[in-house]
PyMOL Python script that loads the backbone (N, CA, C, O; Angstrom):
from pymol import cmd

cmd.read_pdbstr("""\
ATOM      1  N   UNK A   1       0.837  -1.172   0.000  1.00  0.00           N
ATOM      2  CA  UNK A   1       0.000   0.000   0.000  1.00  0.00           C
ATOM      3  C   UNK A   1       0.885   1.239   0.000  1.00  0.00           C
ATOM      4  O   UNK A   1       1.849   1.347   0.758  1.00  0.00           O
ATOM      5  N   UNK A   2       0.576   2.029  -0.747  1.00  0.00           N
ATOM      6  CA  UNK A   2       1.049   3.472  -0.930  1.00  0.00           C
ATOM      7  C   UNK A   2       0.967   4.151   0.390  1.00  0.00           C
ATOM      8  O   UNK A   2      -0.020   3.985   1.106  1.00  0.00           O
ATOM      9  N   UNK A   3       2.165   5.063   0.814  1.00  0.00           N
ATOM     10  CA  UNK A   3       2.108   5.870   2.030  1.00  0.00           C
ATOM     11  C   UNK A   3       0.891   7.236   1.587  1.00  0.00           C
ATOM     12  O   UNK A   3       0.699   7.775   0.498  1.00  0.00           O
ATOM     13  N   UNK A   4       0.373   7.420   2.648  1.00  0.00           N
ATOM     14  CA  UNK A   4      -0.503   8.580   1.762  1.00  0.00           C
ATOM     15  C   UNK A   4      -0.355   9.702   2.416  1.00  0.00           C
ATOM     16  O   UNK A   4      -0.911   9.985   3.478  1.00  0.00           O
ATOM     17  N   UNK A   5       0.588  10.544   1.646  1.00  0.00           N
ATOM     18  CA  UNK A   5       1.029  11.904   2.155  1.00  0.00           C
ATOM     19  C   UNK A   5       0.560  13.326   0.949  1.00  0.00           C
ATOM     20  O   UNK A   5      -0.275  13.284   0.046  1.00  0.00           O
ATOM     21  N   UNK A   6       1.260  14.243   1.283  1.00  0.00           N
ATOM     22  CA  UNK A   6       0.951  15.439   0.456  1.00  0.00           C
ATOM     23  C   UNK A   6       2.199  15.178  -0.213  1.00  0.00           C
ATOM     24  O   UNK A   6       3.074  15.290   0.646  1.00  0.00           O
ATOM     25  N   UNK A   7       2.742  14.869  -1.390  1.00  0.00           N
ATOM     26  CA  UNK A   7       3.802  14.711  -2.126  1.00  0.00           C
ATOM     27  C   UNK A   7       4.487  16.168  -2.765  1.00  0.00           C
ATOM     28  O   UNK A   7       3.838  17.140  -2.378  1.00  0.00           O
ATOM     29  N   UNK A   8       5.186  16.389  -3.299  1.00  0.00           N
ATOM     30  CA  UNK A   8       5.310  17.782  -3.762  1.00  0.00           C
ATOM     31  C   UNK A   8       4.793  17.406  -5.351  1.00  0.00           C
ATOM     32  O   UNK A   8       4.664  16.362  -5.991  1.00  0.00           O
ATOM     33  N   UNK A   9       4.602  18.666  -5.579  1.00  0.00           N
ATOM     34  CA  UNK A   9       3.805  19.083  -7.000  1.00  0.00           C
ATOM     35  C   UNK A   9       4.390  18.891  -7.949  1.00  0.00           C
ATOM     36  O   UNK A   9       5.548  19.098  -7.588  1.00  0.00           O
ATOM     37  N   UNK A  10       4.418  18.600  -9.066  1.00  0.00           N
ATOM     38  CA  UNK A  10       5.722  18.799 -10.279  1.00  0.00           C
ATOM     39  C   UNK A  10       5.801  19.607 -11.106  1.00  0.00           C
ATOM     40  O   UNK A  10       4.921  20.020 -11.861  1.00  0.00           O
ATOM     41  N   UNK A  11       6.977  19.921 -11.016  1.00  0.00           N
ATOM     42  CA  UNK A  11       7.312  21.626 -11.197  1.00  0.00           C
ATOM     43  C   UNK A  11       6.833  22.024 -12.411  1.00  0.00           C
ATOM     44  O   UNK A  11       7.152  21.521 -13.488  1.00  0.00           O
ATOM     45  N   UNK A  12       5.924  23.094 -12.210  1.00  0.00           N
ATOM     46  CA  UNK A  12       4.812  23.767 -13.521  1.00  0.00           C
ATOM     47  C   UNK A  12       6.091  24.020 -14.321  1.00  0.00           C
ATOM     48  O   UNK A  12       5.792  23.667 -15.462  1.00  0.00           O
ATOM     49  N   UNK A  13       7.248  24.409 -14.325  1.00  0.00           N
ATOM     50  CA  UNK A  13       7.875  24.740 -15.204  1.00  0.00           C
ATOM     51  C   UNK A  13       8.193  23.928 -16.536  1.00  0.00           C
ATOM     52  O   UNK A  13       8.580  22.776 -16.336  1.00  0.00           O
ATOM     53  N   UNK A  14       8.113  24.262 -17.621  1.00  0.00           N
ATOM     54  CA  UNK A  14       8.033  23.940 -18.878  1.00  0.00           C
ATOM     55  C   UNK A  14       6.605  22.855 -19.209  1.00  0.00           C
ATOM     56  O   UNK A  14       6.624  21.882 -19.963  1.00  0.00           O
ATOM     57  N   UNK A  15       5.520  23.317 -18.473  1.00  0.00           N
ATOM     58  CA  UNK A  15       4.501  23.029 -18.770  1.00  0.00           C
ATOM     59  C   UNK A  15       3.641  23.596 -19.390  1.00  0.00           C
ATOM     60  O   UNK A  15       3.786  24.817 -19.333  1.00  0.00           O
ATOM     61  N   UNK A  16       2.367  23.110 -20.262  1.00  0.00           N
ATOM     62  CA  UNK A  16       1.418  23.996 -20.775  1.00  0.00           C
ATOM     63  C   UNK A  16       0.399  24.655 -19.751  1.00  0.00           C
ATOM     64  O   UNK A  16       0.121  24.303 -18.604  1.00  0.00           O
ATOM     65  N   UNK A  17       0.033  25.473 -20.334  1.00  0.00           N
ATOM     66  CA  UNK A  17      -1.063  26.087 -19.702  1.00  0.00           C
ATOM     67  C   UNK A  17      -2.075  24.742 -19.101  1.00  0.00           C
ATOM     68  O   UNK A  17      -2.189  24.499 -17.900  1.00  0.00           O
ATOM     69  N   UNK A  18      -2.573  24.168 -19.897  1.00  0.00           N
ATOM     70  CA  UNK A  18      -3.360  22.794 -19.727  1.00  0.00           C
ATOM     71  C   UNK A  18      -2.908  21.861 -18.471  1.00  0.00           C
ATOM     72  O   UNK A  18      -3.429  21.492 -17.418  1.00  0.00           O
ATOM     73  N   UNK A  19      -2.030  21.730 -18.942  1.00  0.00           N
ATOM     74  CA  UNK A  19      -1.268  20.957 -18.271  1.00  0.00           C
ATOM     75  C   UNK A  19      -0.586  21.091 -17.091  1.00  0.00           C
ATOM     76  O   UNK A  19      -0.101  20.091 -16.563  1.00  0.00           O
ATOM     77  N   UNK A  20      -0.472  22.201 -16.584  1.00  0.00           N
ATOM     78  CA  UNK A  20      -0.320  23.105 -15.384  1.00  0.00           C
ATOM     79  C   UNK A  20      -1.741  23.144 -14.575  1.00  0.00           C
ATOM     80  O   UNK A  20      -1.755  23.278 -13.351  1.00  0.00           O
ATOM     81  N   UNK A  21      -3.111  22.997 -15.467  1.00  0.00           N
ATOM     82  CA  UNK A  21      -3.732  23.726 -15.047  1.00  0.00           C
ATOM     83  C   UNK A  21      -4.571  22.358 -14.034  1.00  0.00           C
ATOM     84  O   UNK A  21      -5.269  22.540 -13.036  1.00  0.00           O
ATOM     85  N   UNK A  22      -4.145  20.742 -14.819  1.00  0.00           N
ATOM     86  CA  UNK A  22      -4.412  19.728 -14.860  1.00  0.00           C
ATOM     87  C   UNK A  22      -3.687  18.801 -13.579  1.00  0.00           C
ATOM     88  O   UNK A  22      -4.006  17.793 -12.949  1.00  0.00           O
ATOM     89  N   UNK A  23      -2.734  19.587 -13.584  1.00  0.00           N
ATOM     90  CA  UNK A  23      -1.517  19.244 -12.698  1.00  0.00           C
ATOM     91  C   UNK A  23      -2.363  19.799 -10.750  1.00  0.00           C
ATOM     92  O   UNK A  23      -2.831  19.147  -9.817  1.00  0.00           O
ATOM     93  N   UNK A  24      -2.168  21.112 -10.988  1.00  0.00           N
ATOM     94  CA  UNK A  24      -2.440  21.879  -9.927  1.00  0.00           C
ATOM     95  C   UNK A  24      -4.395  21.279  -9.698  1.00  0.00           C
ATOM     96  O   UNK A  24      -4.900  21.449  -8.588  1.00  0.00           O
ATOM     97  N   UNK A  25      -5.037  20.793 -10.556  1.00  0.00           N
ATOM     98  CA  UNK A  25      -6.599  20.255  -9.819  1.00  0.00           C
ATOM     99  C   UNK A  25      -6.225  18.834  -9.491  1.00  0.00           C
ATOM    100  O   UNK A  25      -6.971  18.325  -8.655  1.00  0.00           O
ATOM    101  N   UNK A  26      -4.941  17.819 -10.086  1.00  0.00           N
ATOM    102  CA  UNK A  26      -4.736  16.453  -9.529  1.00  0.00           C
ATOM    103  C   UNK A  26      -4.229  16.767  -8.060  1.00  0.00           C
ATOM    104  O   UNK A  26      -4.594  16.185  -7.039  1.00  0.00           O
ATOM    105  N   UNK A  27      -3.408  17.700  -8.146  1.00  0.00           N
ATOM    106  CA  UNK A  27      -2.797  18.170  -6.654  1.00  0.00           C
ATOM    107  C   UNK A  27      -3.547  18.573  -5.573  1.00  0.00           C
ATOM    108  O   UNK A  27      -3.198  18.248  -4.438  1.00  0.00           O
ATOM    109  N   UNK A  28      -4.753  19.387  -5.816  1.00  0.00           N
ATOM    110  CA  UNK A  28      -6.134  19.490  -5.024  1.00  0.00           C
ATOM    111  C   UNK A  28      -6.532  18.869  -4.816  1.00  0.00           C
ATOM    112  O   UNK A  28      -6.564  18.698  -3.598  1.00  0.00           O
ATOM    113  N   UNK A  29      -7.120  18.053  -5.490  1.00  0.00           N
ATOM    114  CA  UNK A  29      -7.823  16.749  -5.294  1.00  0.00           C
ATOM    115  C   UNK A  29      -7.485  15.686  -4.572  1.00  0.00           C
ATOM    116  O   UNK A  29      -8.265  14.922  -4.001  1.00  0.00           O
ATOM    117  N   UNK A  30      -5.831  15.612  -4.605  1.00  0.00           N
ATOM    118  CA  UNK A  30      -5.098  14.463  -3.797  1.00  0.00           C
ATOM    119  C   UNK A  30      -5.164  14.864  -2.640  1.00  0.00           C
ATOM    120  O   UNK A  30      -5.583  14.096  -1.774  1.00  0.00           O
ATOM    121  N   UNK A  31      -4.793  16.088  -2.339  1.00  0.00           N
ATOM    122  CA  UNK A  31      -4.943  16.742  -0.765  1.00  0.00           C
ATOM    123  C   UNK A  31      -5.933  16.584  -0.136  1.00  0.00           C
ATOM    124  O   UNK A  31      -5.883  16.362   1.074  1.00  0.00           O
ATOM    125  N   UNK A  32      -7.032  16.661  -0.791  1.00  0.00           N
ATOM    126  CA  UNK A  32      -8.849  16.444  -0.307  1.00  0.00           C
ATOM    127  C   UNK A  32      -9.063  14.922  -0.008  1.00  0.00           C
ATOM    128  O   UNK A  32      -9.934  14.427   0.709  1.00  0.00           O
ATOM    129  N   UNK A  33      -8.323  14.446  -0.540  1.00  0.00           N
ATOM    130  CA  UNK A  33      -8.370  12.896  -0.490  1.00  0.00           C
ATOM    131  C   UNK A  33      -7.721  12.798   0.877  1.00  0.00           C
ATOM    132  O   UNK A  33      -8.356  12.478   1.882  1.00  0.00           O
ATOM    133  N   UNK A  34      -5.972  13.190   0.868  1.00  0.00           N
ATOM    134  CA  UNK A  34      -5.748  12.835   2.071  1.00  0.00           C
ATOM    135  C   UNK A  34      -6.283  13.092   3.270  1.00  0.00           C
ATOM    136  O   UNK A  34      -6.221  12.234   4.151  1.00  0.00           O
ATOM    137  N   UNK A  35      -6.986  14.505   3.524  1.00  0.00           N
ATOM    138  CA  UNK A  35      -7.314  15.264   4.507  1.00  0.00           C
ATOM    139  C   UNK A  35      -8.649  13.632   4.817  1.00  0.00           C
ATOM    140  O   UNK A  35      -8.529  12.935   5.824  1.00  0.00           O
ATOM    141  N   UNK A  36      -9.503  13.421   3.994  1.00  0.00           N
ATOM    142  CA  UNK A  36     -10.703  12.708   4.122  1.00  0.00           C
ATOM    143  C   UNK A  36     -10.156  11.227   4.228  1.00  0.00           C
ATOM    144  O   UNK A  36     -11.029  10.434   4.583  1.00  0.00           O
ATOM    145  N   UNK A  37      -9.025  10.726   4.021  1.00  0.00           N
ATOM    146  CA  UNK A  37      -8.715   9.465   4.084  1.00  0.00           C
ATOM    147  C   UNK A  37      -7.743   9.125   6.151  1.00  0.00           C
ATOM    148  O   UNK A  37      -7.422   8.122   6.789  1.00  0.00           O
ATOM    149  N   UNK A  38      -7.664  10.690   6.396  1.00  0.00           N
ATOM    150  CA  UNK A  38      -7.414  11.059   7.361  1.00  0.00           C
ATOM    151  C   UNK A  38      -8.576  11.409   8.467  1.00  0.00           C
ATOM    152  O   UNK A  38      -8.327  11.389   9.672  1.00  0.00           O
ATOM    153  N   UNK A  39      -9.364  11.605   8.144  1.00  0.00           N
ATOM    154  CA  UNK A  39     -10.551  12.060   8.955  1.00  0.00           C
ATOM    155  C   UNK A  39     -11.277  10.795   9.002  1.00  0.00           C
ATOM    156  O   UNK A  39     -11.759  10.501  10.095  1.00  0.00           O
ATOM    157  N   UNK A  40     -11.505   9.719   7.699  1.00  0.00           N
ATOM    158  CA  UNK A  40     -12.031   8.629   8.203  1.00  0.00           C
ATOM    159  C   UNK A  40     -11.586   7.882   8.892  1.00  0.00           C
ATOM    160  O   UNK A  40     -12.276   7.140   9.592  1.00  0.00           O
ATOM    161  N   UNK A  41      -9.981   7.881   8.872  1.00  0.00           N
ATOM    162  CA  UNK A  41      -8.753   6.901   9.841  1.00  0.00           C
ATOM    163  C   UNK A  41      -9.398   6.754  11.294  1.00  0.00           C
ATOM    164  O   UNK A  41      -9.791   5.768  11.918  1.00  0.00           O
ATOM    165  N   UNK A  42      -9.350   8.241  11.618  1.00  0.00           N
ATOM    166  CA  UNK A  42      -9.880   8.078  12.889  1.00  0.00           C
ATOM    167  C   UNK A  42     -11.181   8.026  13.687  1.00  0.00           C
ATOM    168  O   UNK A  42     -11.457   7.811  14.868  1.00  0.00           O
ATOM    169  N   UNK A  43     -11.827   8.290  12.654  1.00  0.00           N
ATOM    170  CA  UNK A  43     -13.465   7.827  12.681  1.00  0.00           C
ATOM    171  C   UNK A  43     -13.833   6.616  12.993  1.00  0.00           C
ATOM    172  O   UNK A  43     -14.525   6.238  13.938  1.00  0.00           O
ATOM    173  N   UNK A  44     -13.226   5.893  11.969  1.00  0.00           N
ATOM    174  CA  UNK A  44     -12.931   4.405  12.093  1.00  0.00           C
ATOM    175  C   UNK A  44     -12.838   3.625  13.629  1.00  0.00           C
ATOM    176  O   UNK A  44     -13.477   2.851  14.342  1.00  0.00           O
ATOM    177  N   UNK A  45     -11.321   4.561  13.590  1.00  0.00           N
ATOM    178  CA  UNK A  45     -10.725   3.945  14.853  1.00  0.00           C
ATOM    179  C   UNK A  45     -11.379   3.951  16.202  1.00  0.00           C
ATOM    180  O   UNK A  45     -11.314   3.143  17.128  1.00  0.00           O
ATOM    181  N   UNK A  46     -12.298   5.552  16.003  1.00  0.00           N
ATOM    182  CA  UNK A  46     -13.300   5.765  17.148  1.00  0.00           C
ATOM    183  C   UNK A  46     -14.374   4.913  17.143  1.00  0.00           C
ATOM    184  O   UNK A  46     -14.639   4.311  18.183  1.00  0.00           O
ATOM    185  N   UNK A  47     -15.038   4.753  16.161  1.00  0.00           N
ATOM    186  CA  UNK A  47     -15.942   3.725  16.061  1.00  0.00           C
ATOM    187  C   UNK A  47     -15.929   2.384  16.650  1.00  0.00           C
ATOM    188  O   UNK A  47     -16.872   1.815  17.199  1.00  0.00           O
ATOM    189  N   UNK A  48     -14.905   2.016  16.493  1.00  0.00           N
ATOM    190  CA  UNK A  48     -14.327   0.757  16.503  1.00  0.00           C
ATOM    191  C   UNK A  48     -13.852   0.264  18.310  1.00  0.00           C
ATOM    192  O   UNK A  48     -13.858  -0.862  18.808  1.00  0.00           O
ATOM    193  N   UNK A  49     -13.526   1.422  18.858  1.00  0.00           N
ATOM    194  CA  UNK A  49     -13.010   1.290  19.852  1.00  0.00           C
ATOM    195  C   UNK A  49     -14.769   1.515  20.686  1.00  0.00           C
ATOM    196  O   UNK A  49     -14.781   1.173  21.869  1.00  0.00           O
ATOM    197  N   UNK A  50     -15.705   1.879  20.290  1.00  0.00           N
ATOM    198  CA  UNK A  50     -17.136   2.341  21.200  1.00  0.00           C
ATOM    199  C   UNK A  50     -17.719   1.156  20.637  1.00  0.00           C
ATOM    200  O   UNK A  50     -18.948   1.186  20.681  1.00  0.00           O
ATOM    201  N   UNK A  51     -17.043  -0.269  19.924  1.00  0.00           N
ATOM    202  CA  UNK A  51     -17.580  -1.532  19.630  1.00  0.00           C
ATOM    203  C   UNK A  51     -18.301  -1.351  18.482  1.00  0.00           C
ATOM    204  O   UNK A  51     -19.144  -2.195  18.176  1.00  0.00           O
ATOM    205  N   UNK A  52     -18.126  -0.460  17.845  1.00  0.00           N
ATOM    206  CA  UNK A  52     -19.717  -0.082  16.414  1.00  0.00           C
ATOM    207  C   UNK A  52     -19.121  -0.890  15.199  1.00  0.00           C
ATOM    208  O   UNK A  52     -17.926  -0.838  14.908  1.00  0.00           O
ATOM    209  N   UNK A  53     -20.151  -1.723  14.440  1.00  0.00           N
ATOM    210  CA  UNK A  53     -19.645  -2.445  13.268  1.00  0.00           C
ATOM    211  C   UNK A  53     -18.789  -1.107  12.348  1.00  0.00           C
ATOM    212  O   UNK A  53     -19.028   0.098  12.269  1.00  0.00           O
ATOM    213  N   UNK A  54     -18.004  -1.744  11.901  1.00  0.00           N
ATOM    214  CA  UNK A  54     -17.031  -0.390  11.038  1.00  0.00           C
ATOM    215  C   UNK A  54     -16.933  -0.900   9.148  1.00  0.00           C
ATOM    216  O   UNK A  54     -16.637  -0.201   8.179  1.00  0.00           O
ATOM    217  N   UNK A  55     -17.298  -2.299   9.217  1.00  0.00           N
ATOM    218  CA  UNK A  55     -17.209  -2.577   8.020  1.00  0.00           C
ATOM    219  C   UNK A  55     -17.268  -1.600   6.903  1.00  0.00           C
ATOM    220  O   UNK A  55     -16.250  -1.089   6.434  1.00  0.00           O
ATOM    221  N   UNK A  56     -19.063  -1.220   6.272  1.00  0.00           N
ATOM    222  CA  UNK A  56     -19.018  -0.157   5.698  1.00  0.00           C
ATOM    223  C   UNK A  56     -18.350   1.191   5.727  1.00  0.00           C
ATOM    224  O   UNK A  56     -18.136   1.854   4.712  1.00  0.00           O
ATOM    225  N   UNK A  57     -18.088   1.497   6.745  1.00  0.00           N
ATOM    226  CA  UNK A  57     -16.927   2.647   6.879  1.00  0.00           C
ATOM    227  C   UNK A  57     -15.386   2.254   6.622  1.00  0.00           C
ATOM    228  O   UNK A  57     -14.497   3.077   6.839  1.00  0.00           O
ATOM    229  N   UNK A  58     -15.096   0.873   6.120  1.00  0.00           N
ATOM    230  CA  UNK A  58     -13.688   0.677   5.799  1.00  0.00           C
ATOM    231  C   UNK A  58     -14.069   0.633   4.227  1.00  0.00           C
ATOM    232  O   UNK A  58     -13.456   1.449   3.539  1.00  0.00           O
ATOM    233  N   UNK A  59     -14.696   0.065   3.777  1.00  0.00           N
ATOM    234  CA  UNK A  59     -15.740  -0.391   2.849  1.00  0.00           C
ATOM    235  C   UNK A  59     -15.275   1.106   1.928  1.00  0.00           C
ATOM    236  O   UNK A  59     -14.374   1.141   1.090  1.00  0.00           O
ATOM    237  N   UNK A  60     -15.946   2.004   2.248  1.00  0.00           N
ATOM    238  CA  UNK A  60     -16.017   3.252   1.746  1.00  0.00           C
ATOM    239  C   UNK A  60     -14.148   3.890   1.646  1.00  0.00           C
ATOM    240  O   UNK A  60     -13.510   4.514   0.798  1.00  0.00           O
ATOM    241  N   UNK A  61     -13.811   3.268   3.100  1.00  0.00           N
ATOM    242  CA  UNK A  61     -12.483   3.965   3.208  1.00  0.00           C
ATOM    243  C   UNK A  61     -11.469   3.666   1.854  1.00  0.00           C
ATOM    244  O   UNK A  61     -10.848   4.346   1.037  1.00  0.00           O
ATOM    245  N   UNK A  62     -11.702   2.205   2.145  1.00  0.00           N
ATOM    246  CA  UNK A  62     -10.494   1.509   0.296  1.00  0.00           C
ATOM    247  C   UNK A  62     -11.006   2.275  -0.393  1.00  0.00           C
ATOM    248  O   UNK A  62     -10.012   2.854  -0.829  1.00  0.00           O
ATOM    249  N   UNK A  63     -12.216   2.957  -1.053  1.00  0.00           N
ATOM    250  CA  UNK A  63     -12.693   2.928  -2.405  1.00  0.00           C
ATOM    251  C   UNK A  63     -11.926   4.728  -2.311  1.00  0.00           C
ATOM    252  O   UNK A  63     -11.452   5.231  -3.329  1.00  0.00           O
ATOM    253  N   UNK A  64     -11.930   5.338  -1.221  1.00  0.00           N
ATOM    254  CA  UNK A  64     -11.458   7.058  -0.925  1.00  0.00           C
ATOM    255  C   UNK A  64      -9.961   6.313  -1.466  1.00  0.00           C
ATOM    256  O   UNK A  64      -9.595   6.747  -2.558  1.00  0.00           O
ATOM    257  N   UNK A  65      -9.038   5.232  -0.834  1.00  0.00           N
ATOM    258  CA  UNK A  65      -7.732   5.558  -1.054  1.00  0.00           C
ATOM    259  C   UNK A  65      -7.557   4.719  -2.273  1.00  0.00           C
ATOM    260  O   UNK A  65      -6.472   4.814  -2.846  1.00  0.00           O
ATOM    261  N   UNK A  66      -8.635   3.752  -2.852  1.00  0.00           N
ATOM    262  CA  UNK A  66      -8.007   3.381  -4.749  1.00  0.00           C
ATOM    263  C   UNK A  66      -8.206   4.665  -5.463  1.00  0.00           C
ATOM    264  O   UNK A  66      -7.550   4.656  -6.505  1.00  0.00           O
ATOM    265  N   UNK A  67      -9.138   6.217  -5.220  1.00  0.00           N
ATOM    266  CA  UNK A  67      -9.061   7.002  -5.837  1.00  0.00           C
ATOM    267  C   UNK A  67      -7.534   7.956  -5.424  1.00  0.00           C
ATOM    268  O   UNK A  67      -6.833   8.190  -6.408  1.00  0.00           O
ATOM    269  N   UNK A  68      -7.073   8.427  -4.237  1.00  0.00           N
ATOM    270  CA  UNK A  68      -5.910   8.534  -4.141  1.00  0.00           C
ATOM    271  C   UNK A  68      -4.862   7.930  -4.671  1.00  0.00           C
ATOM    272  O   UNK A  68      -3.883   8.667  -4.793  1.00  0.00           O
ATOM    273  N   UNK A  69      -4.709   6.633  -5.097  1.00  0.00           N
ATOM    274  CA  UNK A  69      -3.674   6.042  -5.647  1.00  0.00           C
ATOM    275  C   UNK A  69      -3.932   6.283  -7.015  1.00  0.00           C
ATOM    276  O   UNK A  69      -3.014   6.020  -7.791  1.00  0.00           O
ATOM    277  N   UNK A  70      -5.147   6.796  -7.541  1.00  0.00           N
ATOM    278  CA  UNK A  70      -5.014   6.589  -9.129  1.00  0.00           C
ATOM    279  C   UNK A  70      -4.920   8.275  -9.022  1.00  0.00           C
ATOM    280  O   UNK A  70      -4.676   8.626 -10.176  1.00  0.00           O
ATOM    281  N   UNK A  71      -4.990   9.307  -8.289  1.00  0.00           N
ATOM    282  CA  UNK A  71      -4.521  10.733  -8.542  1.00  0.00           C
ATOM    283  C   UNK A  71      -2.716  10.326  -8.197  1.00  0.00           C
ATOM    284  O   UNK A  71      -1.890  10.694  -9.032  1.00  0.00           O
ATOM    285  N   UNK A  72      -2.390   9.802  -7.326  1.00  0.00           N
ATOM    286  CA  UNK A  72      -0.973   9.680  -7.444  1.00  0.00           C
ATOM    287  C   UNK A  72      -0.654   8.972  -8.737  1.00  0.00           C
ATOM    288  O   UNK A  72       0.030   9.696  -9.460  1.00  0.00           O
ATOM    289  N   UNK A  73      -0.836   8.175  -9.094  1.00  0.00           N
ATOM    290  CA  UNK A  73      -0.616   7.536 -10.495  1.00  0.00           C
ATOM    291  C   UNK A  73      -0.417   8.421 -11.287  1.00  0.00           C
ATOM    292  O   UNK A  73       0.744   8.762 -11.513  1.00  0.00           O
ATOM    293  N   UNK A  74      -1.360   8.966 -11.851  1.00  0.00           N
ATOM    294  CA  UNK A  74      -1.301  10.151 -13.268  1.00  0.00           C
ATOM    295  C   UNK A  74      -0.600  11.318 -12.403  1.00  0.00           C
ATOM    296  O   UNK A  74      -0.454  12.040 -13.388  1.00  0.00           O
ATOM    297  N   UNK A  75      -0.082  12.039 -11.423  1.00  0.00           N
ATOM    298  CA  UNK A  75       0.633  12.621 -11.163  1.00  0.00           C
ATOM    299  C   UNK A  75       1.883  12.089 -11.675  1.00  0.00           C
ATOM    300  O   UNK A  75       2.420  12.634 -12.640  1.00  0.00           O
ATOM    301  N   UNK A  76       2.482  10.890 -11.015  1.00  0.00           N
ATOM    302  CA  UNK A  76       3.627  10.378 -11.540  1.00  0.00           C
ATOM    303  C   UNK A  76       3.537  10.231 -12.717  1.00  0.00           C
ATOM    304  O   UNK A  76       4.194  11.218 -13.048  1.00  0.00           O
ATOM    305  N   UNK A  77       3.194   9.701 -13.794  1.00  0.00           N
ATOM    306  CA  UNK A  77       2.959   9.653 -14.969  1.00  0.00           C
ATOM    307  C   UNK A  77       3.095  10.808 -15.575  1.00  0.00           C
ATOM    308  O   UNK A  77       3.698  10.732 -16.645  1.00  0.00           O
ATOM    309  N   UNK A  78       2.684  12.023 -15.207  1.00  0.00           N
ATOM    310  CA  UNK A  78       3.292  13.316 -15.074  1.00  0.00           C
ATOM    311  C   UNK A  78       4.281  13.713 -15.531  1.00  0.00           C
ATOM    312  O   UNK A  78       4.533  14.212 -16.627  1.00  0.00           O
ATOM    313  N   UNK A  79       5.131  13.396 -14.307  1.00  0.00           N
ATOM    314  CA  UNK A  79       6.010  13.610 -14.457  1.00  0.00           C
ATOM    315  C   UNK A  79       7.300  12.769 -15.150  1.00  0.00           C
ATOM    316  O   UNK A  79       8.339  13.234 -15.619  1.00  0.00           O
ATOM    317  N   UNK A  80       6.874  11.405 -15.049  1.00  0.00           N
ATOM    318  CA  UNK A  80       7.653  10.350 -16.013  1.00  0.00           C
ATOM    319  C   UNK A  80       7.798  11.296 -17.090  1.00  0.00           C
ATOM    320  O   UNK A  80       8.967  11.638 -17.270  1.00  0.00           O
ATOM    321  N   UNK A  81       6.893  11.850 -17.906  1.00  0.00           N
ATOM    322  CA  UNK A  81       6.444  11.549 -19.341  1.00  0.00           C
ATOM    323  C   UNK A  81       7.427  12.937 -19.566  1.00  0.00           C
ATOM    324  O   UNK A  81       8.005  12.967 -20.652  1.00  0.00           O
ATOM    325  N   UNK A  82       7.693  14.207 -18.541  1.00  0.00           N
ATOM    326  CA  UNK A  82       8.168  15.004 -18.919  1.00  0.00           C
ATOM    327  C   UNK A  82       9.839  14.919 -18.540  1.00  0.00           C
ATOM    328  O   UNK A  82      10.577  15.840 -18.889  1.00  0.00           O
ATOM    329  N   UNK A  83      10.243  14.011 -17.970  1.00  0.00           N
ATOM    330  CA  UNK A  83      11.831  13.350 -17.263  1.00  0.00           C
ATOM    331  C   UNK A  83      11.761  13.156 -18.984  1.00  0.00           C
ATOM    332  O   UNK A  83      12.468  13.930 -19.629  1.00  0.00           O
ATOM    333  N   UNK A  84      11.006  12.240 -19.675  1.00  0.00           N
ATOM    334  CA  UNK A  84      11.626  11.661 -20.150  1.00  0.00           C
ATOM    335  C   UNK A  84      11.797  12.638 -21.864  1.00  0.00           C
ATOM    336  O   UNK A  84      12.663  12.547 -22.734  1.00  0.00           O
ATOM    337  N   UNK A  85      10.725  13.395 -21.785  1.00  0.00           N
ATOM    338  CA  UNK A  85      11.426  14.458 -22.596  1.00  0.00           C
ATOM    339  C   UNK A  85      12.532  14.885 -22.658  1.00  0.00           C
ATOM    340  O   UNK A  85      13.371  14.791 -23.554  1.00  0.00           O
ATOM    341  N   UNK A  86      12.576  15.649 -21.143  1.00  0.00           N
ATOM    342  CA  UNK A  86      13.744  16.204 -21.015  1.00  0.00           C
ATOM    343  C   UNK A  86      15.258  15.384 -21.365  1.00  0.00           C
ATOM    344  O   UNK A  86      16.345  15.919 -21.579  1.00  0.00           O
ATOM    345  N   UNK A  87      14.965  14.074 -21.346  1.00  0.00           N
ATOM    346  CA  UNK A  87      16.305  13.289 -21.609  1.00  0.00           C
ATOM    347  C   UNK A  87      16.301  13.399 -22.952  1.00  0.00           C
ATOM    348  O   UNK A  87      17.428  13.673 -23.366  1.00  0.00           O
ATOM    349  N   UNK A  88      15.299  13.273 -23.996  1.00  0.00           N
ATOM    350  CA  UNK A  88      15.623  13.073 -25.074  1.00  0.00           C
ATOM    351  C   UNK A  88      15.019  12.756 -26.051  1.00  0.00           C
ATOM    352  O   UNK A  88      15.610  12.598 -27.119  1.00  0.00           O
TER     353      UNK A  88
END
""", "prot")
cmd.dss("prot")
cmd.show_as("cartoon", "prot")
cmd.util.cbc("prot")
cmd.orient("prot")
């Protein structure tokens, strides 16, 4: 499983307008993810500890962090695609 942090951005420089603009809403979006993949963590955990079935609330939780992993994905992909310009 992917660590799920705020990663740094990849650098708008020598990007398009588009593509900057595409960059900076994957980067929003991932943050919103973490903040909420963070807020359910411990929801969870509270739940869980006052004995309350938590299933559906983990249930929901995977499906918040397979969308985080696929905004980290095309972030990296991102930036692959422009490394590899830059080489050549």
């Amino acid at each position: 499983m992917k660590e799920i942090r705020r990663s740094r951005e990849p650098s708008p420089l020598t990007m398009s307008n588009p593509q900057r603009d595409k960059v900076s809403h994957l980067v929003a979006r991932r943050n919103s993810l973490v903040d909420r993949l963070e807020n359910g963590s411990r929801q969870i955990e509270t739940m869980r500890a006052a004995g309350d079935d938590v299933q559906e609330w983990e249930t929901f939780w995977v499906r918040l962090l397979r969308q985080y992993e696929q905004v980290c994905d095309e972030l990296t992909e991102i930036d692959q695609a422009r490394e590899l310009r830059r080489a050549g």
